[in-house]
PyMOL commands that place a pseudoatom at each C-alpha (Angstrom):
pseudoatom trace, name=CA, resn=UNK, resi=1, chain=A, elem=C, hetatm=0, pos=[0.000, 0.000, 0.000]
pseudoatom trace, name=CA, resn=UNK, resi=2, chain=A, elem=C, hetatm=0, pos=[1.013, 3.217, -0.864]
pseudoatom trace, name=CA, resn=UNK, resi=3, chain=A, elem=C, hetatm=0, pos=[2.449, 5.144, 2.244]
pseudoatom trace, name=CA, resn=UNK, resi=4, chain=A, elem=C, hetatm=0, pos=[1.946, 8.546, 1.037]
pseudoatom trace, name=CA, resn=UNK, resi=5, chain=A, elem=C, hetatm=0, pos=[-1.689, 7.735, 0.904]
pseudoatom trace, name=CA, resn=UNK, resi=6, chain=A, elem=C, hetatm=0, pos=[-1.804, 6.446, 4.466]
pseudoatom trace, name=CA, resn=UNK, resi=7, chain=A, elem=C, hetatm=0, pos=[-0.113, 9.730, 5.829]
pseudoatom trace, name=CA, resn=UNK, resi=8, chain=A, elem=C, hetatm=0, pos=[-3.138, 11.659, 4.268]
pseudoatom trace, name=CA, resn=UNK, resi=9, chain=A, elem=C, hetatm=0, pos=[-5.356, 9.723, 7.373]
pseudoatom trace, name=CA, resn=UNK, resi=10, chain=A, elem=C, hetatm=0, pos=[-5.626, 11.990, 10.233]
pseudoatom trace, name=CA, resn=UNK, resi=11, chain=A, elem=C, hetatm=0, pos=[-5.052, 10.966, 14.084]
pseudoatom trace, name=CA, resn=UNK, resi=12, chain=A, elem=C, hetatm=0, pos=[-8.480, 11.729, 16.047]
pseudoatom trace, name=CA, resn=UNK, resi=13, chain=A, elem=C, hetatm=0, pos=[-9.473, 12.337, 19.682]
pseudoatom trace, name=CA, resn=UNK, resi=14, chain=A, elem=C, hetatm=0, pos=[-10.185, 7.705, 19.274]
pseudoatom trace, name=CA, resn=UNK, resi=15, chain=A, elem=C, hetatm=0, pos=[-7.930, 4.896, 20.269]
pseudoatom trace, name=CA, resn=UNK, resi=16, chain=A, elem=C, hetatm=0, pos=[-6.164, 4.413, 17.338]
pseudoatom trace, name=CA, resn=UNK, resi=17, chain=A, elem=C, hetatm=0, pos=[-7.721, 0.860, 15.356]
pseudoatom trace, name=CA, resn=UNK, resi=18, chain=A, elem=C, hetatm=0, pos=[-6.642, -1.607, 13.269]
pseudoatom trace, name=CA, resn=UNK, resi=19, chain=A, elem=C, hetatm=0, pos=[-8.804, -1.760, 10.042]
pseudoatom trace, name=CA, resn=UNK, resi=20, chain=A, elem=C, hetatm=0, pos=[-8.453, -3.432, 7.050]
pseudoatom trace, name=CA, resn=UNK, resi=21, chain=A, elem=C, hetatm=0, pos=[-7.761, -1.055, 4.314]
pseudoatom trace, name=CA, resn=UNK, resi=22, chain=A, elem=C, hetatm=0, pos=[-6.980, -1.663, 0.560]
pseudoatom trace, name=CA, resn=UNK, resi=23, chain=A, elem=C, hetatm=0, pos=[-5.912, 0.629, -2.213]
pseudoatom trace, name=CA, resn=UNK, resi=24, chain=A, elem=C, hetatm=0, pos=[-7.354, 0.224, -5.398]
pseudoatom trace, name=CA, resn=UNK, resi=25, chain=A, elem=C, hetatm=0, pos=[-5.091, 2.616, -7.855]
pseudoatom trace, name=CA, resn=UNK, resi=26, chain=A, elem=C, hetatm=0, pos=[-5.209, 6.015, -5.687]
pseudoatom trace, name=CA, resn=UNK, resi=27, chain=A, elem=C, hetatm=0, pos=[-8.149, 5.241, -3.584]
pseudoatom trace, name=CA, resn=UNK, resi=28, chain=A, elem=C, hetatm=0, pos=[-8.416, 3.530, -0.542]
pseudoatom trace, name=CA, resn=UNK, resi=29, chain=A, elem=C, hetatm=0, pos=[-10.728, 1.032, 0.584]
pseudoatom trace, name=CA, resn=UNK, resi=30, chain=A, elem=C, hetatm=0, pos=[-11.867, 0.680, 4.180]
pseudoatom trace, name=CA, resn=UNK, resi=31, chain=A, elem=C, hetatm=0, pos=[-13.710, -2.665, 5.072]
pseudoatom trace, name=CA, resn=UNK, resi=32, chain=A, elem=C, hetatm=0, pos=[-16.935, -1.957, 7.665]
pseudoatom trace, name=CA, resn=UNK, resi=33, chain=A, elem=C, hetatm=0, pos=[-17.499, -4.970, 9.778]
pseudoatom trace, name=CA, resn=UNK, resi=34, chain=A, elem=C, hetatm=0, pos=[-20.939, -3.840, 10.561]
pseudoatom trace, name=CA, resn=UNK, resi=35, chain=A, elem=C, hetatm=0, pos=[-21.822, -3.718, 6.638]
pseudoatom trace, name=CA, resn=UNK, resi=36, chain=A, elem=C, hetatm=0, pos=[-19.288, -6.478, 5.819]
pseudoatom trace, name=CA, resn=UNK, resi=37, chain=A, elem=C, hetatm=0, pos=[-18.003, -4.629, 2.769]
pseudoatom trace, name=CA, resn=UNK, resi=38, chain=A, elem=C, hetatm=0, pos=[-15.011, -2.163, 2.010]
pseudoatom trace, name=CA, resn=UNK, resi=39, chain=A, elem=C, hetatm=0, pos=[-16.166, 1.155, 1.485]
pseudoatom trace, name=CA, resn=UNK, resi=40, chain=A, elem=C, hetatm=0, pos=[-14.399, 3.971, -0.142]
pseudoatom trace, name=CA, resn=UNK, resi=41, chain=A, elem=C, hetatm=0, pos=[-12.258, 5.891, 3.127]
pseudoatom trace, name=CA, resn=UNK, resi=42, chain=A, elem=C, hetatm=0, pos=[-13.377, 9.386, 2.793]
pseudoatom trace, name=CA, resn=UNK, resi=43, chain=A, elem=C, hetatm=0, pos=[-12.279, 11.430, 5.617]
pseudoatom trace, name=CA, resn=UNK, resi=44, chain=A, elem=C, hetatm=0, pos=[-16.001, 10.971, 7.256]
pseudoatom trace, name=CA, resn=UNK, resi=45, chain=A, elem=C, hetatm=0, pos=[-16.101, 7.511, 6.790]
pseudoatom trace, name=CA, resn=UNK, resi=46, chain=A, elem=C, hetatm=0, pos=[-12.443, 7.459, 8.990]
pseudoatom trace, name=CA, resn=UNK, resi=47, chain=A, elem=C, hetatm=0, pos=[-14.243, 8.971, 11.560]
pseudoatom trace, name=CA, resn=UNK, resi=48, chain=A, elem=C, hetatm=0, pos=[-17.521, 6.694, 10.975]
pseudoatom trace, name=CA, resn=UNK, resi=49, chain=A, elem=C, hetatm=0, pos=[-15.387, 3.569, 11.721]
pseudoatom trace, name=CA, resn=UNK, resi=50, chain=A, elem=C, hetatm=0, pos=[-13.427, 4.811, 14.277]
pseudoatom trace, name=CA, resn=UNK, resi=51, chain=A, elem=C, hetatm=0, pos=[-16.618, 5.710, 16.717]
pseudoatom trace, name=CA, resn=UNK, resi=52, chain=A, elem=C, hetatm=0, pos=[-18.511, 2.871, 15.889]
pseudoatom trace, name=CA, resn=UNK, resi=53, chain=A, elem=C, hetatm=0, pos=[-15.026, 1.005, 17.446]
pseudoatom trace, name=CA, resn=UNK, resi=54, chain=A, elem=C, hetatm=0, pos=[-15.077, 3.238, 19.812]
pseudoatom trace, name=CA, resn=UNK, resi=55, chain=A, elem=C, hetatm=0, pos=[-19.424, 2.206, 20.411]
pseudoatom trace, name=CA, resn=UNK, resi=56, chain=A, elem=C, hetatm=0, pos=[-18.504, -1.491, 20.702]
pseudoatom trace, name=CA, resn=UNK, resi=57, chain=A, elem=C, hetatm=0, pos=[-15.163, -1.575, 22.417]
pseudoatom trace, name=CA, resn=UNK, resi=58, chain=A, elem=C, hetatm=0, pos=[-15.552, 1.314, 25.389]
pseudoatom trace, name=CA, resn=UNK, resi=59, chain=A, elem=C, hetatm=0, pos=[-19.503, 1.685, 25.782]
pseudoatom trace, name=CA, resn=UNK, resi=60, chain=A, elem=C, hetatm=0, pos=[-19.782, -2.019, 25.247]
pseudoatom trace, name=CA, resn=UNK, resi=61, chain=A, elem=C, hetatm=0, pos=[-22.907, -1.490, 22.147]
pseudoatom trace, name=CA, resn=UNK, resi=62, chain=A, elem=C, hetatm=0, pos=[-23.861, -4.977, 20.661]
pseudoatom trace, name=CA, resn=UNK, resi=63, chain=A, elem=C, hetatm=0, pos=[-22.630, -4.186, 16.841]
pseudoatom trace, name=CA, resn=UNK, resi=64, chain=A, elem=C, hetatm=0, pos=[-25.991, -6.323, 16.091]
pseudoatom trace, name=CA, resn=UNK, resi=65, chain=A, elem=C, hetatm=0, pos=[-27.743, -2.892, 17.212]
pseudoatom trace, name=CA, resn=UNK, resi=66, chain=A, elem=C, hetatm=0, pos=[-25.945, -0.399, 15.167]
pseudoatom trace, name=CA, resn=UNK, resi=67, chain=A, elem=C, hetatm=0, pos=[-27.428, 0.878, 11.961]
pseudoatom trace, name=CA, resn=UNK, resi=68, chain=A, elem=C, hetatm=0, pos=[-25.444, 3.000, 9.381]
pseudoatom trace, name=CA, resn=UNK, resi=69, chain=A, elem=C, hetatm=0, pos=[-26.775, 5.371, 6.729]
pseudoatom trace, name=CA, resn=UNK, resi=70, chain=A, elem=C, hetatm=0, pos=[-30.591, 4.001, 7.469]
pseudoatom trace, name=CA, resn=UNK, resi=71, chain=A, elem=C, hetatm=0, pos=[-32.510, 6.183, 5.262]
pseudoatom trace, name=CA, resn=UNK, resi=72, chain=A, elem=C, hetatm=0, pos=[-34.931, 8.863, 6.337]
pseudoatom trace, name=CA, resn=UNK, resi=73, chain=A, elem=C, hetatm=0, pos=[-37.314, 11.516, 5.222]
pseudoatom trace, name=CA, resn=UNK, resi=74, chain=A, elem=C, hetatm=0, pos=[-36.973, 14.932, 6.657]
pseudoatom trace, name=CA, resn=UNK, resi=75, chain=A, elem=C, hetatm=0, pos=[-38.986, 17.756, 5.069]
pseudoatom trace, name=CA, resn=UNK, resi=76, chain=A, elem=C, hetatm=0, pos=[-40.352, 15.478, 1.878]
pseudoatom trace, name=CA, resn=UNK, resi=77, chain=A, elem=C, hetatm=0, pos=[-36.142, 14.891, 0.914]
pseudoatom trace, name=CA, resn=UNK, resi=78, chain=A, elem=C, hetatm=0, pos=[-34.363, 11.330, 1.653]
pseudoatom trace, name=CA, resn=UNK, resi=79, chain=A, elem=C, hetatm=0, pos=[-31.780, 12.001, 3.961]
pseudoatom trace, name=CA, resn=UNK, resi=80, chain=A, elem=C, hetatm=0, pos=[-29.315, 9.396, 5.920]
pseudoatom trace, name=CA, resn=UNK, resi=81, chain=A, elem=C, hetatm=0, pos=[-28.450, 9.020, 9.256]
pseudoatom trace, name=CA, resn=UNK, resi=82, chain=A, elem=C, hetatm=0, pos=[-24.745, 8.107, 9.938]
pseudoatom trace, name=CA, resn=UNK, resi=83, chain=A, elem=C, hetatm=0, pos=[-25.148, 5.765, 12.946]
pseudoatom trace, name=CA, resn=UNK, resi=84, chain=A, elem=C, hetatm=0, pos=[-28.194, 4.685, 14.871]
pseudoatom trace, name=CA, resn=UNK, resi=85, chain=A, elem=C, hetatm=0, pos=[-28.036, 2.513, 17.912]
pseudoatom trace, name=CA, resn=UNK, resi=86, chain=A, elem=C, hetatm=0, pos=[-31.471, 0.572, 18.792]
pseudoatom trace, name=CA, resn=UNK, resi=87, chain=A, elem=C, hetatm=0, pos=[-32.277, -0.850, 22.056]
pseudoatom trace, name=CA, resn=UNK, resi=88, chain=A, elem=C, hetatm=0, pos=[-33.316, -4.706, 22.183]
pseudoatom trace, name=CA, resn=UNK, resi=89, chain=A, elem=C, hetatm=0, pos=[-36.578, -3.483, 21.068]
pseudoatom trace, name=CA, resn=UNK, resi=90, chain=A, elem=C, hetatm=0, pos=[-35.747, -1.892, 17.894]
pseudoatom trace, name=CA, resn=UNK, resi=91, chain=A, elem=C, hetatm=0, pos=[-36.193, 1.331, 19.391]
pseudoatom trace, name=CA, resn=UNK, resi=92, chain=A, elem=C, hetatm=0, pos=[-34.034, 4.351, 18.138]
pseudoatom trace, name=CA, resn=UNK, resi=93, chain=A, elem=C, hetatm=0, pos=[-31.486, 4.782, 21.665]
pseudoatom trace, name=CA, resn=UNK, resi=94, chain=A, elem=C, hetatm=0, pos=[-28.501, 6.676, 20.084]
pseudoatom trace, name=CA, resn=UNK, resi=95, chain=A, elem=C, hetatm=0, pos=[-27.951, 8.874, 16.967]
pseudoatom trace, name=CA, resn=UNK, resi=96, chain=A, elem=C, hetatm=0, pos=[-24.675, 10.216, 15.588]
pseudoatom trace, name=CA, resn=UNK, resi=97, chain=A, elem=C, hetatm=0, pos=[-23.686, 12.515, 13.209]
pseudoatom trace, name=CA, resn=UNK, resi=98, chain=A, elem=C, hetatm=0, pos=[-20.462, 11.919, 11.896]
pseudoatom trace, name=CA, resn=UNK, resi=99, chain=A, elem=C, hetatm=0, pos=[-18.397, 14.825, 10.171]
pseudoatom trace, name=CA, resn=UNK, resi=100, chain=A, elem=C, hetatm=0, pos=[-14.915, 14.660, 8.947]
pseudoatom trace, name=CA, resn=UNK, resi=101, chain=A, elem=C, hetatm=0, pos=[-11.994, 16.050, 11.110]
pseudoatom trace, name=CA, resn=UNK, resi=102, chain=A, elem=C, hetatm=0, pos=[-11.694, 19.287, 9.366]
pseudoatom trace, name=CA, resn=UNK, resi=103, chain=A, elem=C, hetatm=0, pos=[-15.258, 20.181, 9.679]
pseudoatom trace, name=CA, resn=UNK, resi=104, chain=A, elem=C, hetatm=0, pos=[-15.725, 22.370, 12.825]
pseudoatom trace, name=CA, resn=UNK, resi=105, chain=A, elem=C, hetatm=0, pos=[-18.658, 20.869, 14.837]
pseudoatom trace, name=CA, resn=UNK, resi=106, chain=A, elem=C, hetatm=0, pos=[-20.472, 24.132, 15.422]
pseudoatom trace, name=CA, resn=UNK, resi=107, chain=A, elem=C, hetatm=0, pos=[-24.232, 24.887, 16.374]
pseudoatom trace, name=CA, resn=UNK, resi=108, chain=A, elem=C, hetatm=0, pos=[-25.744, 24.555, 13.256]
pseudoatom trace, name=CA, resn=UNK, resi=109, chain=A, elem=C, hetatm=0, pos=[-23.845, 21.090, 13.228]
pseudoatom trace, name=CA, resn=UNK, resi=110, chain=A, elem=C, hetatm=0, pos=[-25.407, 20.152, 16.585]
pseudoatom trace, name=CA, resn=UNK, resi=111, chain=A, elem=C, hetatm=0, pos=[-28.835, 21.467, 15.105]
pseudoatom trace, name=CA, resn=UNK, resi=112, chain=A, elem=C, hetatm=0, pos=[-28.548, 19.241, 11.614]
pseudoatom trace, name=CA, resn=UNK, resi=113, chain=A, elem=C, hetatm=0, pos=[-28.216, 16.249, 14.024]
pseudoatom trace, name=CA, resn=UNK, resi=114, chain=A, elem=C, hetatm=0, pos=[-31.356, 17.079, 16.204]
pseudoatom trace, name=CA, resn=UNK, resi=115, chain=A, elem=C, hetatm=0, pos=[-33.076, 17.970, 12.817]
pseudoatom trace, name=CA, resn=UNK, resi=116, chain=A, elem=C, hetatm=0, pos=[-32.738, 14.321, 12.031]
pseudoatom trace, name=CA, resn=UNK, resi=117, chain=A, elem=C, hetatm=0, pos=[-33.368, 13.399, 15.388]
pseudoatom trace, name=CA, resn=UNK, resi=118, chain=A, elem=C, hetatm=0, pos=[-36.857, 14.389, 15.598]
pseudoatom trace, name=CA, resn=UNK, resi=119, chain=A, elem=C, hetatm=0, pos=[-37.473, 11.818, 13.208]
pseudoatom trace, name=CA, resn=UNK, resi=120, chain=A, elem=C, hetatm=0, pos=[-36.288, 9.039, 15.106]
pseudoatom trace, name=CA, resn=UNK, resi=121, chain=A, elem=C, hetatm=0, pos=[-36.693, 11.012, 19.017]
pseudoatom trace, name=CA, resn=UNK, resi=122, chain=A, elem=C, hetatm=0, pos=[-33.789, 8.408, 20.216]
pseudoatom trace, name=CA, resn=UNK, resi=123, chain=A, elem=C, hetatm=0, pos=[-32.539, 9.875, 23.841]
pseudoatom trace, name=CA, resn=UNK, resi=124, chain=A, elem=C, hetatm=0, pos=[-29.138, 10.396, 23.365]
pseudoatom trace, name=CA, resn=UNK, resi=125, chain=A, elem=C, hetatm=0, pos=[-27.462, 12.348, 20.182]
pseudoatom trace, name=CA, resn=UNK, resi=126, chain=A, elem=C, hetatm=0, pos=[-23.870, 12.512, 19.499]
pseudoatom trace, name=CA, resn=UNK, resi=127, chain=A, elem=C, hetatm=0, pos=[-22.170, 14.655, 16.897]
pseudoatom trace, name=CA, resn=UNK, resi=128, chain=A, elem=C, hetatm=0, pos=[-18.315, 14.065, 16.381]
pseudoatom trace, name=CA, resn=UNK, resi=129, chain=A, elem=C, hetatm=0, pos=[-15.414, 14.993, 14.102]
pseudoatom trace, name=CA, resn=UNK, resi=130, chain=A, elem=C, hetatm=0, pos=[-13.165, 12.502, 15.678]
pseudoatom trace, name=CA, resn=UNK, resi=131, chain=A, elem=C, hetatm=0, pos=[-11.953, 15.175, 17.364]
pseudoatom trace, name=CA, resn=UNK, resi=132, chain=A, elem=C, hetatm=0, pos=[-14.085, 16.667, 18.970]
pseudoatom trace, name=CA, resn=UNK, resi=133, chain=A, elem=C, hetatm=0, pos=[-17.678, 14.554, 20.508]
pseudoatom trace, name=CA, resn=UNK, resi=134, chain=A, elem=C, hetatm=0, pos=[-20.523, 16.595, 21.722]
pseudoatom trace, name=CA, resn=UNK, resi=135, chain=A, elem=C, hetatm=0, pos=[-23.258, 14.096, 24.028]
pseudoatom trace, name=CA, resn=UNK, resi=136, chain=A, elem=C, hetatm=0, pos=[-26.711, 15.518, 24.529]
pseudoatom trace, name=CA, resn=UNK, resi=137, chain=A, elem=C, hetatm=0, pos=[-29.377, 13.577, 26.338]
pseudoatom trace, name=CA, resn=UNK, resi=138, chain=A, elem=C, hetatm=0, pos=[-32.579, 14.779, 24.441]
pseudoatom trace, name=CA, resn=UNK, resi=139, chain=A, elem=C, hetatm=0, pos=[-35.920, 14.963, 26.737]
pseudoatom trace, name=CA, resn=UNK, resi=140, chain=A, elem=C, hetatm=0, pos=[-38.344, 14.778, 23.773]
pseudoatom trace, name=CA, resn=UNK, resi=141, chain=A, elem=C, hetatm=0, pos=[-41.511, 15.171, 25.860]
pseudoatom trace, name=CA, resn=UNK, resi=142, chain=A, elem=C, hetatm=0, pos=[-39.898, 18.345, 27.034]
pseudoatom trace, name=CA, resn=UNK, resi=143, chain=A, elem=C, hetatm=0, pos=[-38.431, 19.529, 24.281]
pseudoatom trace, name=CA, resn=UNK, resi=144, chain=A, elem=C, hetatm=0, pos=[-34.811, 20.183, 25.815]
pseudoatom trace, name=CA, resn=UNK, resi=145, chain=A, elem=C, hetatm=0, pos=[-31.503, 18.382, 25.840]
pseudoatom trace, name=CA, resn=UNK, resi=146, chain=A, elem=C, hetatm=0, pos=[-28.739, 18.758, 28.355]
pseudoatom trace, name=CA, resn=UNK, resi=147, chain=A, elem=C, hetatm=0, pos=[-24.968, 18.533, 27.070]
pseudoatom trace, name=CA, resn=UNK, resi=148, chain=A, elem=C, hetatm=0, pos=[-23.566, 15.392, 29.039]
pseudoatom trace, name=CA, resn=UNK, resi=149, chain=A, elem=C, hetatm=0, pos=[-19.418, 15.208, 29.187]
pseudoatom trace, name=CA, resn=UNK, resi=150, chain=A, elem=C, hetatm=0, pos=[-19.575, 11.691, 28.059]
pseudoatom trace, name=CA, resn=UNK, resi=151, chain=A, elem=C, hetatm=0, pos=[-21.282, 8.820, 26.627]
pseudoatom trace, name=CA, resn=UNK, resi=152, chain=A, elem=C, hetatm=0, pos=[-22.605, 6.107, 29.340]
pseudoatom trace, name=CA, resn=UNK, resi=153, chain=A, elem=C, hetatm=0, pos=[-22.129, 2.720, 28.872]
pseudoatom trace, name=CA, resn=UNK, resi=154, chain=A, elem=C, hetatm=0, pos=[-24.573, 1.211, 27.001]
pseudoatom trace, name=CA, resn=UNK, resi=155, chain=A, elem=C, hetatm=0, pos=[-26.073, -1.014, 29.880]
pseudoatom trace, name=CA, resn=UNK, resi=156, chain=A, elem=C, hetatm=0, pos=[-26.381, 2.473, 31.448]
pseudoatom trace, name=CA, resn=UNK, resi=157, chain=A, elem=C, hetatm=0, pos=[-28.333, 4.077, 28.938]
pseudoatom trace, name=CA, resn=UNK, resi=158, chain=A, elem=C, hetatm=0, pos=[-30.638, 1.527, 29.004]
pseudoatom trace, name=CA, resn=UNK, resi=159, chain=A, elem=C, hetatm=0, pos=[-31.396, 1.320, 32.990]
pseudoatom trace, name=CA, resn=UNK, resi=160, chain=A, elem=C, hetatm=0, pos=[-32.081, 5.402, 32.477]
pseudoatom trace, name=CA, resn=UNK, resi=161, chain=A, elem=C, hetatm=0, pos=[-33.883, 5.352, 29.383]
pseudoatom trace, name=CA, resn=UNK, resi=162, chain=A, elem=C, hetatm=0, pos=[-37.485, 5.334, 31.131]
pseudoatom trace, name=CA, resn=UNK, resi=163, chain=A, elem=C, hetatm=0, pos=[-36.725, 9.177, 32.138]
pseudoatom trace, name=CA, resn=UNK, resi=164, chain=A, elem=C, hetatm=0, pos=[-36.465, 10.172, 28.704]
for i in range(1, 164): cmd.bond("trace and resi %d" % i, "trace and resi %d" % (i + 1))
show_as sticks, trace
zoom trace
């Protein structure tokens, strides 16, 4: 593989990962064990892999519950949603919005996410760069979200999710 190519990956604010990553000519290839295919490694999709590691590894999230670009409608136009964690039940529990590094996670960032949110009203939202996360625990019934300075383990999420 072409090192010069490699170099081009940024280091992010995520224990670094292993991945198995091709190069076709001058594009890279970067296989999703959720979707069990290589996908072309855009610098979002660096950052998409990395946190869903990051999901399964340190929050301990069953990769059986993660769903990646699952289609949506917002407004009458098909959007997708980067990463959406379900409880056992199928219900939405977690969505994040994944940006790549160099895109500054501002408010308007934060409010794209919740846009998509209020389709699927899941509890927690998470937008991240791979450098920088921002956690929100949404209160849908209230219509307010409190900024929370990390993600709970999964197994926590779930024992809290009746107050949502």
């Amino acid at each position: 593989m072409n090192k010069n190519l490699m170099t081009k990956l940024p280091a992010l604010n995520l224990k670094p990962q292993a991945f198995k990553i091709t190069q076709e000519g001058d594009k890279l290839y970067i296989f999703d064990e959720i979707r069990k295919k290589h996908l072309l490694l855009s610098p979002e999709e660096w950052v998409r892999q990395h946190f869903i590691r990051f999901l399964i590894q340190e929050k301990n999230i069953p990769s059986t519950l993660i769903q990646i670009e699952g289609g949506l409608k917002l407004n009458q136009l098909q959007k997708r949603s980067d990463i959406l964690i379900l409880d056992t039940y199928g219900n939405p529990l977690i969505l994040v919005e994944c940006k790549a590094p160099k895109i500054k996670i501002t408010q308007s960032t934060f409010d794209q996410a919740a846009r998509y949110n209020s389709i699927y009203k899941a509890p927690i939202l998470i937008v991240t760069n791979g450098l920088q996360h921002i956690y929100a625990e949404i209160q849908h019934n209230l219509g307010q979200y409190k900024y929370l300075p990390d993600l709970p383990l999964y197994s926590e999420i779930l024992a809290n999710k009746k107050k949502y």
